[in-house]
C-alpha positions as CSV (number, residue, x, y, z in Angstrom):
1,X,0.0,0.0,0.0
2,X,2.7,2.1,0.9
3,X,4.6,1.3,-2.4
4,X,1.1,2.1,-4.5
5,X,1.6,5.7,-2.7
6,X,4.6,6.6,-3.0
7,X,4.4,5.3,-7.1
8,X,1.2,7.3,-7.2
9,X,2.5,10.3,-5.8
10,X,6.0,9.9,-8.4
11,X,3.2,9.8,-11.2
12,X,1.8,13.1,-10.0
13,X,4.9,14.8,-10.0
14,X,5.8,13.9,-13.1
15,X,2.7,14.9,-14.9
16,X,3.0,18.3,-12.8
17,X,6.5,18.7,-14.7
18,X,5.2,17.8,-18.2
19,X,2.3,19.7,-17.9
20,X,4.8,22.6,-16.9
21,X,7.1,21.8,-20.0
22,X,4.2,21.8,-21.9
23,X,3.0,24.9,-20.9
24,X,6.4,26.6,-21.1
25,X,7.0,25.5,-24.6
26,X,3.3,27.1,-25.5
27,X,4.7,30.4,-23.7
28,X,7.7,30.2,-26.0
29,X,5.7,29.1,-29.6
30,X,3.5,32.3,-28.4
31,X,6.0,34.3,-27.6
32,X,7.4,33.6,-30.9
33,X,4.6,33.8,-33.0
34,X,3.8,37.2,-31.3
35,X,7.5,38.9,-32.5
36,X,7.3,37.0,-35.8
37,X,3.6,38.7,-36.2
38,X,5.1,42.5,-35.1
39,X,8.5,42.1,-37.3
40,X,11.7,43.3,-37.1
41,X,12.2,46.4,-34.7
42,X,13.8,48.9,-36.8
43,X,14.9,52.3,-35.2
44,X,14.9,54.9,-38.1
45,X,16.3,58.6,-37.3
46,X,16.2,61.1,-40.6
47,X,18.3,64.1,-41.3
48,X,15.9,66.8,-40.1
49,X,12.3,67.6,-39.0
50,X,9.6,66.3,-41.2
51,X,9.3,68.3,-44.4
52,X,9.3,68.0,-47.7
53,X,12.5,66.0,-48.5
54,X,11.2,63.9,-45.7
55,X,7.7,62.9,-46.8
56,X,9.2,59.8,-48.8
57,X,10.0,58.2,-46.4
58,X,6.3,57.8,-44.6
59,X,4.8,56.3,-47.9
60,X,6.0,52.5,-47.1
61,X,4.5,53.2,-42.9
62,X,1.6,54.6,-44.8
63,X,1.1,52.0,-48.0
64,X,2.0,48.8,-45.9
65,X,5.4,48.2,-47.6
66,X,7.0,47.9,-43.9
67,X,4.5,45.5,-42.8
68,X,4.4,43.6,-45.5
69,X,7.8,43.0,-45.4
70,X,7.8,42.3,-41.5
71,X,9.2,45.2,-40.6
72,X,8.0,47.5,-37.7
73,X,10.0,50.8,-38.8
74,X,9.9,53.7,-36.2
75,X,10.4,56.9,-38.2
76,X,12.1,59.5,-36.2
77,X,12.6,63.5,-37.1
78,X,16.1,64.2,-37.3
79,X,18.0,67.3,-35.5
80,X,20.8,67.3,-38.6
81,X,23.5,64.9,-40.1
82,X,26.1,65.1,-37.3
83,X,23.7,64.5,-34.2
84,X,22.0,61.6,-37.0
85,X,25.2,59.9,-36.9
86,X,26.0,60.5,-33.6
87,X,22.7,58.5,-32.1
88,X,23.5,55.6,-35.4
89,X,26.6,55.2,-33.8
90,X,25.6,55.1,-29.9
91,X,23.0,52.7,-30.6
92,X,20.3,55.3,-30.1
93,X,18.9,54.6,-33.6
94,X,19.7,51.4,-35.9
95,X,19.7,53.1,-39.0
96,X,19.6,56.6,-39.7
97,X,19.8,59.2,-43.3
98,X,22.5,61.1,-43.3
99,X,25.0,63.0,-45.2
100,X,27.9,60.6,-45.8
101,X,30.7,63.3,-45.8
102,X,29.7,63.7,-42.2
103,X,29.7,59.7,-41.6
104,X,33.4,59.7,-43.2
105,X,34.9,63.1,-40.8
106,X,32.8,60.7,-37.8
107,X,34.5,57.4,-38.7
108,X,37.9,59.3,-39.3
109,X,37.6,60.6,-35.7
110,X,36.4,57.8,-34.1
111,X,37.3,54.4,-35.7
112,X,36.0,52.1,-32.7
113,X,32.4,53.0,-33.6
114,X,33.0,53.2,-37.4
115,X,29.4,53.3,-39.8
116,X,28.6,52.4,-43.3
117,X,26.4,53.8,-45.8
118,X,24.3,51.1,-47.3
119,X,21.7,53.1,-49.4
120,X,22.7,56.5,-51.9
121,X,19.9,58.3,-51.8
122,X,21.1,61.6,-52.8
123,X,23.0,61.0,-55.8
124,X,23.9,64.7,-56.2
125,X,25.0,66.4,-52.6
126,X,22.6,69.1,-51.9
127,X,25.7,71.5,-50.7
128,X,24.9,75.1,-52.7
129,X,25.6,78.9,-52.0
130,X,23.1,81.0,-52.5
131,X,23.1,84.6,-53.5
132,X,20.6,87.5,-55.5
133,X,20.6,88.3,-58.9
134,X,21.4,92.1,-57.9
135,X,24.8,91.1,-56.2
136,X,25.8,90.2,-60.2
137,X,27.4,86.5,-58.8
138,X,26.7,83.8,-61.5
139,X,29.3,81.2,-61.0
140,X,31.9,80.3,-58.5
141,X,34.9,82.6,-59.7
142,X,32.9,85.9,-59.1
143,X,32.5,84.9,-55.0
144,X,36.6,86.1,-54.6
145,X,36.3,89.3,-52.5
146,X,33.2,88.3,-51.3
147,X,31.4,87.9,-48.0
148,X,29.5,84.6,-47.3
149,X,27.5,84.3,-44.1
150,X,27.0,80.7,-42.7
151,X,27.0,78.6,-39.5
152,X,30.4,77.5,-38.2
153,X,29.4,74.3,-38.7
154,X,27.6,73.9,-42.0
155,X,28.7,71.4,-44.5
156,X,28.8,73.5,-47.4
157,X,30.9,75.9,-45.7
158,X,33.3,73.6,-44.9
159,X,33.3,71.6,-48.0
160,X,33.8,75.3,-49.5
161,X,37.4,74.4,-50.6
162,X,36.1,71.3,-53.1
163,X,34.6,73.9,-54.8
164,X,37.2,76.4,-55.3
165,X,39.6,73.6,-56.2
166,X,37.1,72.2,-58.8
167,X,36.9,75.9,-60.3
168,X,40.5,77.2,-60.0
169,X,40.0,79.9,-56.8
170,X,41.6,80.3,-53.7
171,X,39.4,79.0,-51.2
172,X,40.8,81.7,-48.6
173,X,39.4,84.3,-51.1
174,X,36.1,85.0,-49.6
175,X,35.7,86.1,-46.1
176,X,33.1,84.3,-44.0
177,X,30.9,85.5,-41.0
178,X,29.5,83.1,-38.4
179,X,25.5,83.6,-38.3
180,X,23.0,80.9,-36.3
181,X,21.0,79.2,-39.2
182,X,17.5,81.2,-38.3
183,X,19.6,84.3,-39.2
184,X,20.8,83.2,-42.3
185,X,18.4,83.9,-45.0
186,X,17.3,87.3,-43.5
187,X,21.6,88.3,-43.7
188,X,21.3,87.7,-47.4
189,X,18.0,89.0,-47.8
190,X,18.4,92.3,-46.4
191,X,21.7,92.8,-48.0
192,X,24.3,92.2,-45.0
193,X,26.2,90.2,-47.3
194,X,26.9,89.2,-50.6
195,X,26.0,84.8,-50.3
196,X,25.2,82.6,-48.2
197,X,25.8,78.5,-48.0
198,X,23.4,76.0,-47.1
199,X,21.6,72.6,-48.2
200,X,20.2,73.9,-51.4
201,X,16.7,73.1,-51.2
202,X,15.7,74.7,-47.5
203,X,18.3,77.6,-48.4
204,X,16.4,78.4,-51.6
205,X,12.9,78.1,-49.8
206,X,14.1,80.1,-46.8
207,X,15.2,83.2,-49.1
208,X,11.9,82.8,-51.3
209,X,9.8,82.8,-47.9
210,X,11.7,85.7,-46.8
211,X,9.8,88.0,-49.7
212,X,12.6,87.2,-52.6
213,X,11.1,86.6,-56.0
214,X,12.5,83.5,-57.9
215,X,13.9,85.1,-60.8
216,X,15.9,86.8,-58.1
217,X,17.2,84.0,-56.5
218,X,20.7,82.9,-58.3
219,X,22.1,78.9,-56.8
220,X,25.2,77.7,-57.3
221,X,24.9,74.4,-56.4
222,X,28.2,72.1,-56.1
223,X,27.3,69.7,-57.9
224,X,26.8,71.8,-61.2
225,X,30.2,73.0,-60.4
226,X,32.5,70.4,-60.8
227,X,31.8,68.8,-57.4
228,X,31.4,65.0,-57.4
229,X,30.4,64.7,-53.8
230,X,28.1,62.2,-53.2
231,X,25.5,63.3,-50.6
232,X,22.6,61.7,-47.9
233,X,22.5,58.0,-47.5
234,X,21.3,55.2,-45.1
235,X,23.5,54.4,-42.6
236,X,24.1,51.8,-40.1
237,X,27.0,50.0,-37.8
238,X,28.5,47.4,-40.4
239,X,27.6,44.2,-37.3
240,X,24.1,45.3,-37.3
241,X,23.7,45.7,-41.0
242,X,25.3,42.5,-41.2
243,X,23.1,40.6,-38.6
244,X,20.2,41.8,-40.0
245,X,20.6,41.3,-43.7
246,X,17.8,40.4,-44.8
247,X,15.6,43.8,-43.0
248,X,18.2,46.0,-44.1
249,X,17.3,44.8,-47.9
250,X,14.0,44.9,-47.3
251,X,14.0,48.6,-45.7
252,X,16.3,49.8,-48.7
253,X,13.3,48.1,-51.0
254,X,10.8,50.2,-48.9
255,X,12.6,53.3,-48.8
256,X,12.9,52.6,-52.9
257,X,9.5,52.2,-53.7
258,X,8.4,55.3,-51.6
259,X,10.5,57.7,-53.3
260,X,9.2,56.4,-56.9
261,X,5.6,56.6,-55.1
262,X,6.5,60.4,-54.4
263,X,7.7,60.7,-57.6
264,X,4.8,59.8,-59.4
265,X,2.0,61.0,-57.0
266,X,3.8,63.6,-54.9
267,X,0.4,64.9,-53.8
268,X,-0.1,61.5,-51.9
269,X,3.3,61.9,-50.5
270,X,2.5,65.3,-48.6
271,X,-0.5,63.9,-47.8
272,X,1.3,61.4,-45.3
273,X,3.4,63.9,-44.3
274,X,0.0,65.9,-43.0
275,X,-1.2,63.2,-40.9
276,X,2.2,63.2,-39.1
277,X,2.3,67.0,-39.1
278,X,-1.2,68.0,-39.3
279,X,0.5,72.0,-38.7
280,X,2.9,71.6,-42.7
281,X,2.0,74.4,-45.4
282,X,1.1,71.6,-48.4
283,X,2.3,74.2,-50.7
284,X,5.4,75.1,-49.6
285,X,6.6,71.3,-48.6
286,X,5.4,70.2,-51.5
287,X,7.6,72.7,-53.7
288,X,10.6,71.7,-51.1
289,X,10.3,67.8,-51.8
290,X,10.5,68.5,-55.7
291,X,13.4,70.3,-55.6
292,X,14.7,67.6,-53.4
293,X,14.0,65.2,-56.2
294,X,15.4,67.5,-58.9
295,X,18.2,68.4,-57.2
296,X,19.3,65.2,-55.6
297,X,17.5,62.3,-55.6
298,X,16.5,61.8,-59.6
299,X,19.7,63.1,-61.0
300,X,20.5,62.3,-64.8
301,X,22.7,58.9,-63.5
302,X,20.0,57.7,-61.1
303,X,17.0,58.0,-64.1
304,X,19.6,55.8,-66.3
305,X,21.1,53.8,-63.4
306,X,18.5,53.3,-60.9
307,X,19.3,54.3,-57.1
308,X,22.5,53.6,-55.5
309,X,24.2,52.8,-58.5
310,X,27.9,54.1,-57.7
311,X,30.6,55.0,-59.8
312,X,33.7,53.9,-58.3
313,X,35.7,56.3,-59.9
314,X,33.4,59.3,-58.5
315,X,33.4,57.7,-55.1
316,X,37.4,57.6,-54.7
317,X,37.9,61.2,-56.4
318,X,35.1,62.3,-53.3
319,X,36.8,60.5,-50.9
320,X,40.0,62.1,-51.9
321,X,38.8,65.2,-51.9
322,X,36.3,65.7,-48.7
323,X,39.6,64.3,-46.8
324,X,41.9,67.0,-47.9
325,X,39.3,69.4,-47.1
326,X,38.2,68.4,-43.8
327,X,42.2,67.4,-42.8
328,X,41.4,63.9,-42.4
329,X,43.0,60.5,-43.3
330,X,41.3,59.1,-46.8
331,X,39.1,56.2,-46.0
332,X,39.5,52.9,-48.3
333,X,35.9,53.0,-50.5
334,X,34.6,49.6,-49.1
335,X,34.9,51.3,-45.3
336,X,32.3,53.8,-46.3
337,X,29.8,52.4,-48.6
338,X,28.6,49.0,-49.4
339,X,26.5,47.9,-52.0
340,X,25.9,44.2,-50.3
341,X,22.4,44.7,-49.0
342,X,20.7,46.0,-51.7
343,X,18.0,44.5,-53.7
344,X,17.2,43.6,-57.4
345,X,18.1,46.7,-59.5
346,X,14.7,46.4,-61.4
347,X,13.2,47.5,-57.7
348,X,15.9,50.4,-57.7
349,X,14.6,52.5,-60.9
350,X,13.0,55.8,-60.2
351,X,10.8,57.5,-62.8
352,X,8.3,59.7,-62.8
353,X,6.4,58.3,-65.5
């Protein structure tokens, strides 16, 4: 009897300890199925707040491409390129959109916490001066003697020499006054000096909002000027990129497809943009994101090539010459940019037809 017991109560305890497996591997299929079902986490910062230029990049949350793909994409406003890569490389943000000139002077500086651009967006940099048709400036030569106004900081200020390489000008031949960028505009606009630098396309809109008629507006954009700079890109630590394949092909897919969307229906585009900033001016963003696709996104090489198509003779002639300018040691091409996560180039092509 006492036997029967003790083999009863063994029995017991041993169905207890299934029925607790059981229920544990249950937990875990469930638990699985449940991250399978919200898809891979992606922390997204962009270059600056949500505007024009920016609107692209809410099509795939707002047509499903994310989803569909089984990615849960968190799209973040950015607060510029420098504090975009900064938060990239901290592990703030997985992937972020940022000018890649910055990403090389970040990795030069810091080469423990290097990144890598996976995605060339902006074919054609968006660095530019800007200056009025009365100041009788129309190409890079008649700046000599001239006083530019721009933040300390700002990339086409200090990319400045590329320029006056690329047109045969001393780079030291213009003087330069530090402004804060909410001044900037209103310096050239009421005269105070002769140009101003800037990314082209909120430079040109800032000028025009600040009662400037376009046909007085004159840009000398770098890239018309010799300058073969590339410019904004996705951007990511190379072991995360790496781990995560597969997403990061899929994003760049996303990301692809929304900027064709935009292309073709840039209506729809602002559209998303106004539910995530219900406060935007549709006319004036709207005007911003096509000059962000004129200027830099559907250049000449990208409507022949598709996006991200590089030319590795223009990318070591950049890196050549954003390191001279910025004093830094030149970066071998495959520590900057890699073309290993992107998708078919059919999925790449960008029209607006």
């Amino acid at each position: 009897m006492i036997m029967k017991t003790r083999q009863s109560k063994c029995l017991v305890g041993k169905l207890k300890v299934l029925t607790l497996l059981m229920m544990g591997s249950a937990a875990l299929m469930t638990a699985n199925l449940a991250a399978a079902q919200e898809g891979k986490k992606i922390r997204f910062a962009l270059d600056w707040a949500m505007q024009g230029p920016q609107a692209p990049f809410l099509i795939p949350h707002a047509d499903g491409c994310y989803a569909k793909a089984g990615l849960d994409v968190t799209t973040d406003r950015g607060f510029g390129s420098g504090d975009t890569v900064t938060k990239v490389a901290s592990g703030g943000y997985d992937v972020g959109f940022a000018d890649i000139n910055v990403m090389i002077e970040y990795n030069a500086k810091h080469p423990d916490s290097r990144l890598i651009a996976f995605f060339m967006i902006y074919d054609g940099n968006a660095l530019s001066i800007a200056t009025l048709k009365n100041k009788g400036i129309t190409k890079p030569t008649d700046l000599v003697g001239k006083t530019l106004a721009a933040p300390a900081g700002d990339a086409s200020r200090r990319l400045f020499s590329v320029l006056a390489k690329a047109n045969n000008f001393p780079a030291d031949s213009v003087k330069w006054v530090n402004v804060s960028p909410e001044l900037r505009e209103s310096m050239l606009v009421r005269g105070s000096v002769d140009a101003i630098s800037g990314a082209a396309f909120p430079v040109y809109m800032g000028v025009k909002a600040g009662g400037v008629k376009e046909e007085n507006i004159v840009m000398l954009r770098y890239p018309e000027y010799g300058v073969s700079l590339y410019g904004t890109a996705l951007i990511a630590k190379p072991a995360y990129a790496a781990a995560n394949a597969k997403a990061m092909t899929s994003m760049i897919e996303c990301v692809a497809q929304g900027m064709a969307k935009s292309m073709k229906n840039p209506d729809a585009a602002i559209d998303a943009l106004l539910k995530r900033e219900p406060l935007t001016d549709k006319k004036t963003e709207l005007e911003r994101m096509k000059l962000s696709f004129d200027w830099s996104i559907a250049t000449p090489w990208v409507k022949k090539n598709g996006m991200s198509f590089i030319d590795p003779a223009r990318l070591n002639k950049s890196l050549t010459e954003v390191s001279a300018a910025l004093d830094i040691p030149r970066p071998d091409a495959k520590d900057v940019y890699t073309d290993a996560y992107l998708p078919p180039r059919s999925s790449l092509m960008i029209t607006a037809k």
